[in-house]
DOBA-580247 format. One record per residue (C-alpha): z negated, y, x; residue in three letters. Coordinates in steps of 0.25 Angstrom, whole numbers, plus 5000, padded with zeros to 4 digits. Layout:
! DOBA-580247
ZYXALA ...
! end
This chain:
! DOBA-580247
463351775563UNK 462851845574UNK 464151915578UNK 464351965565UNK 463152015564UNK 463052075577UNK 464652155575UNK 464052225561UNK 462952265567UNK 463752325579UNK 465052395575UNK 465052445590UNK 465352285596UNK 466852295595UNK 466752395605UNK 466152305615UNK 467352215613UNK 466552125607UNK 467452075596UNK 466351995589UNK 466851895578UNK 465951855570UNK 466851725565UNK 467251685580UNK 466751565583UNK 466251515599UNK 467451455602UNK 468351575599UNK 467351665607UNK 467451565618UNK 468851575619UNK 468751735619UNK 467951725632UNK 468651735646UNK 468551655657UNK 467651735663UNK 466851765651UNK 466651605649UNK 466251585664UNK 465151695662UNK 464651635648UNK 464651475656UNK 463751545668UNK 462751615657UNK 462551495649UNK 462651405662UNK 461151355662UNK 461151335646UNK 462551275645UNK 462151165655UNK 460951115647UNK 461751145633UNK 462851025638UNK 461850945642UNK 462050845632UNK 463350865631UNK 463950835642UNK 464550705638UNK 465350795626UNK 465650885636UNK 466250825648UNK 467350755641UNK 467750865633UNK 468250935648UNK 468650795653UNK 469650785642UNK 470350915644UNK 470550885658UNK 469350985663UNK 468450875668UNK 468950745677UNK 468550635673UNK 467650615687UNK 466950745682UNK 466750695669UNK 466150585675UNK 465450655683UNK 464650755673UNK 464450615663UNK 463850525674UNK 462850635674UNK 462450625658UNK 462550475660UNK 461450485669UNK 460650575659UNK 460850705667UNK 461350795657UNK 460950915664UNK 461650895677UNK 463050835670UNK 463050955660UNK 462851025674UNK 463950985682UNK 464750985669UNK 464651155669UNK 465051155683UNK 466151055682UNK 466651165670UNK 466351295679UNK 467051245691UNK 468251205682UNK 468451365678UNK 468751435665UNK 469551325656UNK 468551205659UNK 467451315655UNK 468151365643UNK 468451215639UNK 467051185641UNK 466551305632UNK 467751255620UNK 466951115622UNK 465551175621UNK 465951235608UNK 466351085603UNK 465251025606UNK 463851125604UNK 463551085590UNK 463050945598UNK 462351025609UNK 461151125603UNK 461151195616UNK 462651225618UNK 462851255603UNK 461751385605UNK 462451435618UNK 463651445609UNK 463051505597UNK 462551605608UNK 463751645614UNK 464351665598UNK 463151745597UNK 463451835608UNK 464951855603UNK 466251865608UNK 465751925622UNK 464351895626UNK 464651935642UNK 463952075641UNK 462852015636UNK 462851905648UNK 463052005656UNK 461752095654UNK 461051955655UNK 461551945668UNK 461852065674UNK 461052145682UNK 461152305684UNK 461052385697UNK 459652435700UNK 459352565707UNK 459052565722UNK 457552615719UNK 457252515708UNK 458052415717UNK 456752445729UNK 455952415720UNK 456752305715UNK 456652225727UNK 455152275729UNK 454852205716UNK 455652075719UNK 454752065732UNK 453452075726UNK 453951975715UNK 454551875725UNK 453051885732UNK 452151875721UNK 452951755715UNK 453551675727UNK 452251575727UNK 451351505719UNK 449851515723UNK 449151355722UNK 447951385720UNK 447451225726UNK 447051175740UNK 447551045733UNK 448951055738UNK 448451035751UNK 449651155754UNK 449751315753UNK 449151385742UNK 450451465741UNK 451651385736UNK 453251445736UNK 453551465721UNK 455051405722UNK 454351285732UNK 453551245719UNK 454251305707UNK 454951195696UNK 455651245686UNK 455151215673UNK 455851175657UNK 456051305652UNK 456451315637UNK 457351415627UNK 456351405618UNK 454851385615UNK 454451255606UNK 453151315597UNK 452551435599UNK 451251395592UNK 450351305601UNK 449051275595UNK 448651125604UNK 448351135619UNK 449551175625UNK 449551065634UNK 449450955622UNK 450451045616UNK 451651055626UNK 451150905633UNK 451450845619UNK 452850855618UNK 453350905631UNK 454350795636UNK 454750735624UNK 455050895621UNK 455850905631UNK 456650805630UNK 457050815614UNK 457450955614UNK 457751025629UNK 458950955632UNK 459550965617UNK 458951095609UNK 458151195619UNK 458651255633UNK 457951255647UNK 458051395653UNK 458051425667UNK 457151545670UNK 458251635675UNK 458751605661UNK 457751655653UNK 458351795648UNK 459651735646UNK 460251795634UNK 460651645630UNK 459051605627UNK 458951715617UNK 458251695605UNK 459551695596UNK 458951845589UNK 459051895602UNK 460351855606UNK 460751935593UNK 460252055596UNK 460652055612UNK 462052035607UNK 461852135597UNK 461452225609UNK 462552195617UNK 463552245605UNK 463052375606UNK 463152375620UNK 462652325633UNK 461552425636UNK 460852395621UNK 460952245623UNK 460052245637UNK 459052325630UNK 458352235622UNK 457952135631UNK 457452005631UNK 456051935632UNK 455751795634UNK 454351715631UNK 453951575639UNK 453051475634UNK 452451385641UNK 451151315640UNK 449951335651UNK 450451275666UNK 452051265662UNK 452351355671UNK 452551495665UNK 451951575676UNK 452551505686UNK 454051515681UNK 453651675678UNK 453351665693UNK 454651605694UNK 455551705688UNK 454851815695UNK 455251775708UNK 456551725705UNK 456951845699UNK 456251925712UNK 457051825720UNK 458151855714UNK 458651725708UNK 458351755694UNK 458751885682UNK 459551985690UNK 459652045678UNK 458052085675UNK 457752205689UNK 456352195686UNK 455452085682UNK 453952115680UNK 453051995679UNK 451552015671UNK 450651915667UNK 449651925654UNK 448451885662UNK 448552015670UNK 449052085660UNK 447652045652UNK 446852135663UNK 447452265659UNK 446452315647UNK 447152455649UNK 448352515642UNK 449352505652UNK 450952535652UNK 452252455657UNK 452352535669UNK 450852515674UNK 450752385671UNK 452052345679UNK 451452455692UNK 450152375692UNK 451052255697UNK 452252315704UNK 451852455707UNK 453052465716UNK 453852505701UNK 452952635701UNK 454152715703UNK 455552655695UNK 454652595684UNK 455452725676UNK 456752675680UNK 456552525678UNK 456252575661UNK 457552605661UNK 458152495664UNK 457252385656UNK 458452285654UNK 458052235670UNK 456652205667UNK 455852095664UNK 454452075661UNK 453751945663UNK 452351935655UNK 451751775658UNK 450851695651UNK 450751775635UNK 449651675632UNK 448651755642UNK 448851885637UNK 447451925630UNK 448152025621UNK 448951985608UNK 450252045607UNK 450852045592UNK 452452055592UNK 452552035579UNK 453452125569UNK 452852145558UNK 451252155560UNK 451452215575UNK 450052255581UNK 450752285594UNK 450952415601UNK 452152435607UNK 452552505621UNK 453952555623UNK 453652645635UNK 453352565648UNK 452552705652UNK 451752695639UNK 450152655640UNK 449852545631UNK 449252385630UNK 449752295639UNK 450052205629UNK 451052295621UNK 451852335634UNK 452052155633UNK 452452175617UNK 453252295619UNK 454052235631UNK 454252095626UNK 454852185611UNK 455752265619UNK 454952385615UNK 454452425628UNK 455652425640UNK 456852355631UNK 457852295638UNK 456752225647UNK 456552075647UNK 455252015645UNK 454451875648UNK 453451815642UNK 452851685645UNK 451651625638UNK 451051495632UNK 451451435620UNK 450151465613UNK 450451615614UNK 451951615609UNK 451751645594UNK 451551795599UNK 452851795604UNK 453351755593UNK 453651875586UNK 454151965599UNK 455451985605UNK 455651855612UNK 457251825616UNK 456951695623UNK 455851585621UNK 455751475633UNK 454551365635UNK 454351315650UNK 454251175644UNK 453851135661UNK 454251015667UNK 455250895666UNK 455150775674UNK 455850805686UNK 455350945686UNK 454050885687UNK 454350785698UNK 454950895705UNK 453550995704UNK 452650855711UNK 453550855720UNK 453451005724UNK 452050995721UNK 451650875731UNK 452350885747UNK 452450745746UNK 453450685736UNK 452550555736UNK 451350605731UNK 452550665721UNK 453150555716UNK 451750475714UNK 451250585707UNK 452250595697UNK 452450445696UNK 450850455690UNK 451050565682UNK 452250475676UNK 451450355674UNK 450450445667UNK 450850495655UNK 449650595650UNK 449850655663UNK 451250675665UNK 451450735652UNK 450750855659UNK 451950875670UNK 452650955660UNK 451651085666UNK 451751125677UNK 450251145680UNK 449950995675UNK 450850955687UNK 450151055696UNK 448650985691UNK 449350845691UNK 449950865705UNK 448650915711UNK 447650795703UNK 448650685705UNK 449350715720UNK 447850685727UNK 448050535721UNK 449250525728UNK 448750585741UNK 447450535745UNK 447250405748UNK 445850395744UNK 446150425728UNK 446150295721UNK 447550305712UNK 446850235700UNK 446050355699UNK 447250465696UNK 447050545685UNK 447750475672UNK 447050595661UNK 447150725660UNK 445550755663UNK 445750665674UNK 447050745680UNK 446250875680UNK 444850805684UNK 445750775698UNK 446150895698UNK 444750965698UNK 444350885706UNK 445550895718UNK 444951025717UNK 443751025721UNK 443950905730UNK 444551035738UNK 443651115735UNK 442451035739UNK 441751115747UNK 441851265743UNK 440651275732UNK 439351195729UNK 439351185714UNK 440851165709UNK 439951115697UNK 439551245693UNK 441051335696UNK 441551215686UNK 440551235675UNK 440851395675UNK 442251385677UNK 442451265665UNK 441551375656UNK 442551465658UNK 443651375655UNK 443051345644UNK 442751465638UNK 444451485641UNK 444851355634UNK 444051385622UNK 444451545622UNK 446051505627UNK 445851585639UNK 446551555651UNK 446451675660UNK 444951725666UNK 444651835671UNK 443351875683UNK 442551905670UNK 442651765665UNK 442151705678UNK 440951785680UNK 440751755665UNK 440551615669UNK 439851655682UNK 441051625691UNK 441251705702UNK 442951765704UNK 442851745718UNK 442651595716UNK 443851585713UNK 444651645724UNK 444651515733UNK 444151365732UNK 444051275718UNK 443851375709UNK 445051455712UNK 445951325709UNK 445251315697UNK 445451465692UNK 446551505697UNK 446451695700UNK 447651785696UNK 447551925702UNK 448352025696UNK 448252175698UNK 447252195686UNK 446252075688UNK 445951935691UNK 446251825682UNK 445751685683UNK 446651555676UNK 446251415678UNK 447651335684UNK 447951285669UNK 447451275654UNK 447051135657UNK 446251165670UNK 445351265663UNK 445151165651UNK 444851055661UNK 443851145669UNK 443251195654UNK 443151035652UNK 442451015664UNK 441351115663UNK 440951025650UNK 440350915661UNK 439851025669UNK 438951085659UNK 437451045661UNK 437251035646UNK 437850915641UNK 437750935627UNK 438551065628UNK 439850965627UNK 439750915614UNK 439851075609UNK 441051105617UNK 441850995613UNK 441451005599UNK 441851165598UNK 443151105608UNK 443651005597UNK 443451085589UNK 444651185590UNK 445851145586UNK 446851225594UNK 447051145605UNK 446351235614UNK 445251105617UNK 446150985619UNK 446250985634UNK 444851025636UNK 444150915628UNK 445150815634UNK 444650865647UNK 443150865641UNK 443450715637UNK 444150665648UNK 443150695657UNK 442150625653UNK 442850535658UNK 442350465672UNK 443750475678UNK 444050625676UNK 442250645679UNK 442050585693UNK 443050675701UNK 442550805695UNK 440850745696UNK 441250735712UNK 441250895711UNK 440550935700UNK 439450825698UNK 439150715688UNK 439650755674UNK 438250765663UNK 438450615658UNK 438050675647UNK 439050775645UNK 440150645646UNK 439250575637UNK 439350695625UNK 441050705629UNK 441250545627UNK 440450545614UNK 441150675607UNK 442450605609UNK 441950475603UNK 441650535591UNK 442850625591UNK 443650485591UNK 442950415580UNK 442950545572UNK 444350555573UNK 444950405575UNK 445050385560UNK 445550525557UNK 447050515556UNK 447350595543UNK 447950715549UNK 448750765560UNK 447450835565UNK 446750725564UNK 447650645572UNK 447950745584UNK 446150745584UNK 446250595587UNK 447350615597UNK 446550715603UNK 445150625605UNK 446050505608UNK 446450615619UNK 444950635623UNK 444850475624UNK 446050455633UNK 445550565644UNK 444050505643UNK 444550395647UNK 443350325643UNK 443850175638UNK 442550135633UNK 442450275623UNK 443950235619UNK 443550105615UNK 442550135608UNK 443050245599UNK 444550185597UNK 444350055601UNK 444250005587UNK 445150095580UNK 446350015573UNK 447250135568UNK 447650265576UNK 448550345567UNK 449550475575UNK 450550485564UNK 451350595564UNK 450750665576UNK 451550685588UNK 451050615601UNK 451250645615UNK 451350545627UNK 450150605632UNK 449550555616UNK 450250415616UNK 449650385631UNK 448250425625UNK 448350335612UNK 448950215622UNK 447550255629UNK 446650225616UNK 447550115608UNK 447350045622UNK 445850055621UNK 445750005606UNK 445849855600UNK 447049855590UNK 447649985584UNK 447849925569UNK 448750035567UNK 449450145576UNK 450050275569UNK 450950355577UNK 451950385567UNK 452850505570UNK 451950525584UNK 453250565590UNK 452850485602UNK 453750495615UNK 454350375622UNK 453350405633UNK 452350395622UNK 452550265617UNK 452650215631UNK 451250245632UNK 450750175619UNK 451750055622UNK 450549965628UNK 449749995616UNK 450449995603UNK 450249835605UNK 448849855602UNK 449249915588UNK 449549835575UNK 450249935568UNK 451150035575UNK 451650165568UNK 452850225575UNK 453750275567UNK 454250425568UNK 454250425582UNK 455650415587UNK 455150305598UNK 456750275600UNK 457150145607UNK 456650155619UNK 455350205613UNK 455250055604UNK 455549985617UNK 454050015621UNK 453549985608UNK 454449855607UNK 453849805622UNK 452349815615UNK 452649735603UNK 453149625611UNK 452049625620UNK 451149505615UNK 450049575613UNK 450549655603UNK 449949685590UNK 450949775582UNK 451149715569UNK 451649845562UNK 452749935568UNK 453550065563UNK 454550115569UNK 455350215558UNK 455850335564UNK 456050305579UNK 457550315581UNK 457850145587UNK 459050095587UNK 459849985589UNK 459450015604UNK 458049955601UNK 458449845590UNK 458549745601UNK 457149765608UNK 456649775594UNK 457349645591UNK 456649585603UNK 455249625599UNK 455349595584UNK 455649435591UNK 454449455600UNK 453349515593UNK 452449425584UNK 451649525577UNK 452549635572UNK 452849615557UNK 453149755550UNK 454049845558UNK 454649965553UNK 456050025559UNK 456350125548UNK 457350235551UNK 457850195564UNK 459250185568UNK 459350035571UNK 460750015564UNK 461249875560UNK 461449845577UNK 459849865578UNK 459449775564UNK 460449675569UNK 459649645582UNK 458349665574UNK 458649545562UNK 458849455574UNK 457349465578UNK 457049465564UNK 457749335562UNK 456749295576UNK 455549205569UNK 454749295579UNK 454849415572UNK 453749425563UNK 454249565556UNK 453949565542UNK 454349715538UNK 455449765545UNK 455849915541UNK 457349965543UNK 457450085535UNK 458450185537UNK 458950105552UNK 460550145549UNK 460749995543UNK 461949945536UNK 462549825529UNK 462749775547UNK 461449745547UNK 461249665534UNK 461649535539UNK 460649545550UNK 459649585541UNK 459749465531UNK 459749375540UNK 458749425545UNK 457549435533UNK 458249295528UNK 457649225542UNK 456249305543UNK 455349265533UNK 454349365539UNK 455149495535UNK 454649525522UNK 454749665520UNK 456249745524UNK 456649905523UNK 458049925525UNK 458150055515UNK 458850195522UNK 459850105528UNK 461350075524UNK 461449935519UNK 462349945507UNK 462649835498UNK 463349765507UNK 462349745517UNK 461249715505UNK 462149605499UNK 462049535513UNK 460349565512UNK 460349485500UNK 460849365505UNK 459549345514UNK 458549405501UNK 459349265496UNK 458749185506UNK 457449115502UNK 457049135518UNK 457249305515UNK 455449345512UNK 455849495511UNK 454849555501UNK 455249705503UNK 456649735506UNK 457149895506UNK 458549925504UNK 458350085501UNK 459550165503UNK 460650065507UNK 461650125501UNK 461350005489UNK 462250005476UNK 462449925464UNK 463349825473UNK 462249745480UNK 461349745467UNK 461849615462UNK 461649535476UNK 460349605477UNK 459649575466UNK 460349415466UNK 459749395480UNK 458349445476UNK 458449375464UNK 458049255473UNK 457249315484UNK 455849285481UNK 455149375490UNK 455649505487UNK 454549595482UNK 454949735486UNK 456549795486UNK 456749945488UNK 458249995484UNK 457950145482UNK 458950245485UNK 460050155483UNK 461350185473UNK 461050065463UNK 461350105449UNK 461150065434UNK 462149955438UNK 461049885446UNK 459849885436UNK 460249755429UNK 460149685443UNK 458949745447UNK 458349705433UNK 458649565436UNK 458049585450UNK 456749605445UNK 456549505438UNK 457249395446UNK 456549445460UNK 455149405456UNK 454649425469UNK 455049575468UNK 453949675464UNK 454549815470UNK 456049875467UNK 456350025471UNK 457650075466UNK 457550235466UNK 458450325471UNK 459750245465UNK 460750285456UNK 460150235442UNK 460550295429UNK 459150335420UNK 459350205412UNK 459550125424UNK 458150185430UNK 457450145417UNK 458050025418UNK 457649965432UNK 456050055430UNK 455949935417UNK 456049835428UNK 454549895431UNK 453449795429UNK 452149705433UNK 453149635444UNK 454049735448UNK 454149885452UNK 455149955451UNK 455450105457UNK 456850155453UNK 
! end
């Protein structure tokens, strides 16, 4: 354990009167604290305790109702709340409740914690936190919290600093005329907070991160944030409670040897987020809360650098300089500010831009390292040195970066991991309506983006609501834009926002053509070379002049960052400069250059492409063409030409390519091209015939199920449909739903649809149109919830005949329901399956009489279930019954012995249609083989027995295998 470690490591912690047991368990530490010690440790854990209970609240409240703590109109109160499905705010008042009861209701809380955290992920690591720390953690809070007195010189400067940060922070600069409002906005007037996670999901990234994050965002969300990983609140980040568990360790370990040694070692943090969630703006954030005050009293000093400045420096530099250059008003406590490192905190944004390596690893380390803040050395090992805690320890460090640059980090001294996982649906609501003065506009622009699947996937960034608000809000606004023409791809979203642009911008240069073609050059070259940040040497290389860029279009195209060093040019977001790069392809005067470029794009395999030839493709497309031709000019006809035959061969090279997982995420891809082509005539031809589309075992978005709804809509019949193990959301088969009809066999197992998901599939097959004739469904966890819809769709649809429901959770309640449509002379099912659906010996009256009416069911699977001889006995009655045509019955593991032999083998004795019997893994023994000998020979009709897996002696085995002929095969 970690105490006991920890106490043989530190003989000196008994001085500390810490008496640390290393058998003591959390209740008996619990009950050593004071009243006042367990009010301190309910404020520290306040945020993480009231998402921890979150789903707990119903176990919760009536353990301190019973002992009197709560009345029963407060207990009513805090579980009307979780009725309603809000967790959050019952588990909220409940805390309150609690704190303004005092110190037993607390302590009573706490004993109840204990009882019930091995159900709750979240509260079971708070506890194992507080065990960790030992009998008496309060020092340690303490330095977390506190905050020492600063010197009446360093306290001038100080305020000097706090000033200038509050200054430089307080607004964000649009830089747009489209808002029709100031270029300067109020931070806080415009700020939303954003989903900010205690850990970070992958920290490899080889797709586009956009593909990447879009794919599984809020399907994502909603598996794991409210039952495994925490939100943090900003101000929260260098809680000790977010640790990486090492770390936890060794601070504590710290705190044994005394108070001083424990602050020394410091803590550093790394963000991830993907381009345009919000990284930079939430750095800005913290900045001027702390400079405001609101936010870690505890850190004197914050200094914030980012790596795209930091790039201009090609000299050997020192700490002290480098922090001069910014805030030259330190020139004269920098000294005393070294000595006190545990108040400071240094804030590098946006790792990913950084255009030096920086190697933290152990064992092969290239890097240099710094400990002298006055010592002259690369920019990039002051960074290494600071974030190891070799340069300054006792300072606090924060990194933020994309997740394609996170395996650097992987190897350094990182105490807390968070994604910004961006925003939920209120939280985007909420932006719109900052966004847009009038709360009309608002509410019809998100009612669209609702309605819009492909779209609204992308309100999760920040910046895609920026783009979405400033394409979409003109539709809602001017009355002379025709709302059949608002933007349903992506290409078309960022064609109206190029074009809103220059709309603006009309008048301010003669050839907006020729700005384009050199800008989307550059572009280019950035999305083939992953850069992302320019410089005035990449304009003039592409004959651009800097100053065009400090006013009019181009300056909303490029956006300048002038920092002491140098000017550095971005374009608003990765997606921007990729659509600009796409754009330059139609501008180009040389129409056969095309067919290079996306040849050579296609090519690479590391995602870097995927947005630009989606862009490339969709604008071929006369929809996304004529706004930006308004401006620019016609596009070369020929250049289209060229993009709309590469993608016709790209889908009849890859339509019947289905092998692999690669191959299959190629066809996803082209199908992608198609859907933002728009171009019915192309789809029509390339998969209009196509009769098998096969997605197994490939995980598919929304924004993938709306695309494929797009071409099985544009083809004939789908003869077979594969999306086995797709993984496909609720929202995603909501999408598909008016398609699947046009399939004849449908592949759907593995996917964990649920009952409400069926519901949509159940409203297709009794549509009258459709043509699904085959349908699995194993692995999608229905139950009896779904049997009556099901029931009622079995009695309605004419075409369905094979339909598969293995490894559900029907239960007998379900199957009862079920038999009643199957005794309907309706249903036309021929092979049911009902493996492994939690049925017994309740369900086999339903079942006889059901496959003793339907003389179409031909072919039965009840193996995995828990039948028994008793509920077989009552199956044989119907085989009896000359009415009964099954032909393959299973009946592996039931739980089967030599009890039901005899009225089994007598009732197939006279069933003439019997051809296939599957009794594996059963508990028959050598007790049986006489019975199943005269089986074979009196059930002529059968040709197929398997008996393996049962309880036969070697002789008994050799006996049934003689069985073994012409007519019948036997497998024992």
């Amino acid at each position: 354990m970690a105490e006991a470690s920890i106490r043989e490591e530190d003989p000196t912690s008994s001085r500390m009167g810490m008496d640390i047991d290393p058998n003591s368990t959390i209740t008996e530490l619990l009950t050593n604290y004071d009243d006042y010690q367990l009010f301190k440790l309910t404020t520290f854990y306040w945020d993480r305790l009231q998402q921890a209970i979150e789903e707990g609240v119903e176990g919760l409240a009536p353990m301190l109702t019973d002992q009197d703590y709560f009345s029963q109109q407060e207990y009513h109160k805090v579980t009307e709340l979780t009725e309603k499905g809000n967790q959050a705010e019952s588990a909220k008042l409940l805390l309150n409740l609690v704190m303004e009861k005092g110190s037993q209701t607390r302590r009573v809380m706490w004993e109840s914690f204990v009882k019930m955290c091995h159900g709750l992920q979240k509260l079971d690591k708070i506890l194992k936190e507080i065990k960790e720390l030992g009998s008496d953690p309060f020092d340690y809070i303490n330095i977390t919290q506190g905050l020492s007195e600063l010197p009446s010189h360093q306290k001038d400067v100080q305020q000097k600093h706090k000033e200038t940060l509050q200054i430089q922070t307080e607004t964000l600069r649009v830089n747009t005329i489209l808002l029709k409002k100031d270029k300067i906005l109020q931070l806080v007037d415009r700020y939303v907070e954003l989903t900010v996670l205690s850990n970070v999901r992958d920290q490899t990234l080889l797709e586009h991160e956009l593909l990447a994050r879009g794919r599984d965002h809020e399907e994502w969300r909603e598996k794991h944030l409210h039952k495994q990983l925490e939100k943090i609140q900003i101000d929260k980040l260098f809680r000790s409670s977010f640790f990486q568990r090492h770390s936890l360790r060794h601070k504590m370990m710290g705190l044994l040897r005394g108070c001083k040694s424990a602050s020394r070692s410091g803590s550093s943090a790394a963000v991830s987020g993907v381009p345009g969630i919000g990284k930079t703006t939430m750095i800005q954030k913290i900045v001027y809360d702390w400079a405001t005050g609101k936010i870690y009293p505890h850190f004197q000093f914050i200094f914030s650098f980012k790596f795209r400045n930091l790039n201009t420096i090609n000299c050997r530099i020192n700490l002290r300089n480098l922090i001069l250059d910014q805030y030259p008003y330190f020139r004269n406590v920098l000294g005393d500010l070294w000595k006190n490192p545990e108040g400071l905190l240094f804030i590098f944004d946006g790792l990913d831009e950084f255009k030096e390596s920086i190697d933290f690893a152990d064992n092969q380390r290239n890097q240099s390292m710094c400990t002298d803040p006055e010592s002259w050395c690369e920019v990039s090992d002051i960074v290494y040195s600071l974030i190891q805690h070799k340069l300054l320890p006792g300072c606090s460090v924060l990194v933020t970066s994309r997740p394609t640059a996170l395996h650097s980090l992987k190897k350094a001294e990182i105490n807390v991991w968070a994604e910004i996982l961006g925003f939920a649906g209120d939280e985007r609501k909420e932006y719109f309506n900052k966004f847009f003065e009038g709360q009309t506009v608002a509410a019809a622009v998100v009612k669209h983006l609702e309605e819009n699947e492909i779209l609204y996937t992308m309100c999760y960034n920040p910046s895609y609501c920026w783009i979405l608000g400033l394409s979409l809000g003109p539709f809602f606004t001017q009355r002379d834009r025709k709302q059949q023409q608002i933007p349903k791809t992506i290409t078309q979203l960022y064609s109206y926002y190029i074009y809103n642009i220059l709309k603006n911008h009309s008048r301010e240069i003669e050839s907006h053509h020729g700005v384009f073609l050199k800008l989307g050059e550059m572009a280019f070259t950035g999305v083939s070379e992953k850069k992302i940040v320019f410089r005035n040497g990449d304009l003039i290389k592409y004959n651009l002049q800097p100053s065009q860029f400090l006013s009019g279009f181009p300056m909303e195209l490029l956006e300048r960052d002038d920092s002491v060093q140098s000017v550095v040019y971005t374009f608003p977001h990765l997606t921007i400069q990729e659509f600009v790069a796409a754009l330059a392809q139609f501008l180009t005067p040389d129409p056969g250059y095309i067919r290079k470029v996306l040849r050579e794009a296609y090519s690479k395999k590391d995602g870097r492409f995927e947005i630009f030839l989606r862009f490339v493709v969709g604008l071929s497309s006369p929809q996304s063409a004529w706004p930006l031709e308004e401006f620019l000019g016609p596009f070369l006809h020929q250049t289209t030409r060229q993009v709309i035959d590469w993608v016709k061969e790209k889908v009849e090279g890859q339509i019947n390519n289905r092998e692999s997982e690669t191959d299959k995420r190629d066809l996803l891809n082209i199908l992608h091209y198609l859907f933002e082509s728009q171009n019915k005539e192309l789809a029509q031809a390339t998969v209009g015939s196509v009769k098998t589309l096969a997605f197994s075992e490939l995980q598919l978005t929304t924004i993938d199920c709306v695309v494929l709804s797009h071409v099985i809509g544009l083809c004939d019949t789908i003869k077979h449909l594969d999306l086995f193990g797709s993984f496909i959301p609720c929202e995603g088969l909501q999408c598909l739903a008016s398609v699947l009809l046009k399939c004849q066999e449908l592949r759907l197992s593995c996917n964990k649809l649920g009952d409400s998901g069926v519901k949509l599939l159940f409203a297709a097959l009794r549509n009258p149109d459709c043509k699904i004739q085959k349908l699995q469904l194993r692995y999608n966890n229905l139950t009896v919830s779904c049997a009556k819809n099901l029931a009622s769709t079995l009695s309605t649809n004419q075409l369905l005949t094979n339909l598969d429901l293995g490894n559900n959770k029907l239960g007998d309640s379900g199957v009862k329901q079920l038999s009643v449509a199957l005794r309907n002379p309706d249903c036309k099912i021929q092979r049911l399956g009902l493996e492994d659906n939690a049925l017994t010996d309740s369900s086999a009256e339903d079942l006889a009489l059901a496959f003793s009416t339907n003389q179409l069911l031909t072919n039965l699977n009840l193996g995995y279930n828990k039948l028994g001889d008793s509920g077989v006995k009552i199956l044989t009655v119907a085989l009896r019954n000359p009415d009964c045509k099954i032909q393959k019955l299973g009946l592996a593991k039931n739980g089967l012995t030599d009890s039901c032999t005899e009225n089994l083998t007598s009732a197939l004795s006279t069933n003439q249609s019997l051809m296939f019997l599957n009794l594996n893994s059963n508990s028959f023994t050598d007790q049986s083989v006489s019975a199943f000998c005269q089986l074979s020979q009196s059930c002529r009709s059968l040709e197929r027995i398997m008996l393996r897996d049962n309880h036969f002696s070697p002789n008994g085995k050799k006996q049934v295998e003689s069985l073994q002929g012409s007519r019948l095969h036997v497998a024992v």
